[in-house]
N, C-alpha and C positions, 0 to 999 in steps of 0.2 A: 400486493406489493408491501413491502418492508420496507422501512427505511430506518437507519440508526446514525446518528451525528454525535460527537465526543470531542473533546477538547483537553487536552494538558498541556502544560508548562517541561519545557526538555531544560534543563540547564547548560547547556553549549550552544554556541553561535549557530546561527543558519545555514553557513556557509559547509559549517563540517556535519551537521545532521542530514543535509540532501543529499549526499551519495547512498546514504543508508535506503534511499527510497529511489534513487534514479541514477544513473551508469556507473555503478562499481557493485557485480554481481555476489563479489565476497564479502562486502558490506551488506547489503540486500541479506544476502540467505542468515546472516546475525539477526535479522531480526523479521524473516518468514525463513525460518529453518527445516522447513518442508520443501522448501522452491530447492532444485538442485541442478537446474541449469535453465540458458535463455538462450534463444539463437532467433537475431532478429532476421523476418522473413523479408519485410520491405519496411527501408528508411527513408523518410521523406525530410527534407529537407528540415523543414518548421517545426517537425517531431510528433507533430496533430496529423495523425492517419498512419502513423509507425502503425507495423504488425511485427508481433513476439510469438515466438512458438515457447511457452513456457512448461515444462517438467516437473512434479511435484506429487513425493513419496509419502504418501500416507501409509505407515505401518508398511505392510507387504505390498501394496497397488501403488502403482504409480500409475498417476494422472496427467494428460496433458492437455494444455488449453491455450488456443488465439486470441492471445489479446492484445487490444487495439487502442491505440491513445488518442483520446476523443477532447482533452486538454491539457495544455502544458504551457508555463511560464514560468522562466529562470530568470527572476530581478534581482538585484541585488538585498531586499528587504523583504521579497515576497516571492512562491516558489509554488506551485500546483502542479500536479500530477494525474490526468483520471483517466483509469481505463475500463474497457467494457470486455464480457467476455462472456462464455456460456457456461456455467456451472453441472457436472454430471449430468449433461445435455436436459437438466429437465428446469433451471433458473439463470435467465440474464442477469449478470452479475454488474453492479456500476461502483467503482471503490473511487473513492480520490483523496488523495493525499494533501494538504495543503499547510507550508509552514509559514510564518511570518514571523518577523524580527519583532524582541520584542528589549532589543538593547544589545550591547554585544556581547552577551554570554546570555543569552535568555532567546528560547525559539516557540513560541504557541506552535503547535499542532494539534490542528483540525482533521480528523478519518468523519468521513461520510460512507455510507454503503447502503447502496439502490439494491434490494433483492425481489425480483419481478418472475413468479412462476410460468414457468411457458404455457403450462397446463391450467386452467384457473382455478380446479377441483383441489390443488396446491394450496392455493391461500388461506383454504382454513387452516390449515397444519401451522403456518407462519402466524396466527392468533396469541401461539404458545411459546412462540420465540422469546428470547432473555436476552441480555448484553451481554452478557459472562462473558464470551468468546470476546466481543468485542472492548471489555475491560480489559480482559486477560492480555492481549495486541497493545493496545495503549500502555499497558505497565512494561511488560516486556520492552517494548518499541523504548520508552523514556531510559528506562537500568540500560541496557544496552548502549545506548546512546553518549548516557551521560556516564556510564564507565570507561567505555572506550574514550572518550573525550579526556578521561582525569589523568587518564595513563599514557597517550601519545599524543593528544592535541594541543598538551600545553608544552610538548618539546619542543 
């Protein structure tokens, strides 16, 4: 198992960086620009046990994957998001998103990601793992964020 935890600083409110992460698919794919469509299979009430049939083009393959929200809180200061899911059938994947207010123009976000091989002969390969990917996601995620924020959020 893998695991990688990360933390920055967004400069816009809370309120306008959740969509980016949770119901506005065209906000979303800004900033997983792979993802190219969601269609939810079952919505539950409380949002804890939704199922997403989500789509997602990697170069020429496109990938699709069930995933399922295992946590979710929309507070007005605090916002979590975490879903589970099967990775090219061979790693349970656990992502969760989580922002907090950190004033009103300032949002921490926190990415966590659980990577558990199905197979355990896998985990040695996960010895050699880097963050890259997972810096690369954080920077991307903040620019994005905080451009779109300069450009329509203060209108």
């Amino acid at each position: 198992m893998k695991k990688w935890k990360k933390e920055i600083i967004i400069n816009a409110p809370i309120e306008y960086a959740w969509p980016f992460f949770y119901g506005d698919l065209e906000k979303k794919k800004k900033i997983f620009p792979k993802v190219v469509e969601e269609e939810i299979l079952n919505r539950t009430e409380q949002v804890i046990g939704t199922t997403i049939w989500q789509t997602y083009q990697n170069g020429s393959y496109t990938e699709q994957y069930e995933l399922t929200i295992k946590k979710y809180t929309d507070e007005k200061t605090y916002k979590v998001l975490q879903e589970n899911f099967i990775l090219n059938d061979r790693f349970r994947m656990t992502t969760e998103y989580e922002l907090e207010s950190q004033g009103e123009h300032l949002t921490k976000f926190t990415y966590t990601s659980i990577n558990k091989p199905k197979n355990p002969l896998l985990s040695v390969f996960q010895l050699f793992g880097s963050d890259e990917v997972i810096v690369t996601f954080m920077n991307r995620t903040k620019d994005t964020i905080e451009a779109a924020y300069a450009t329509e959020g203060t209108e």
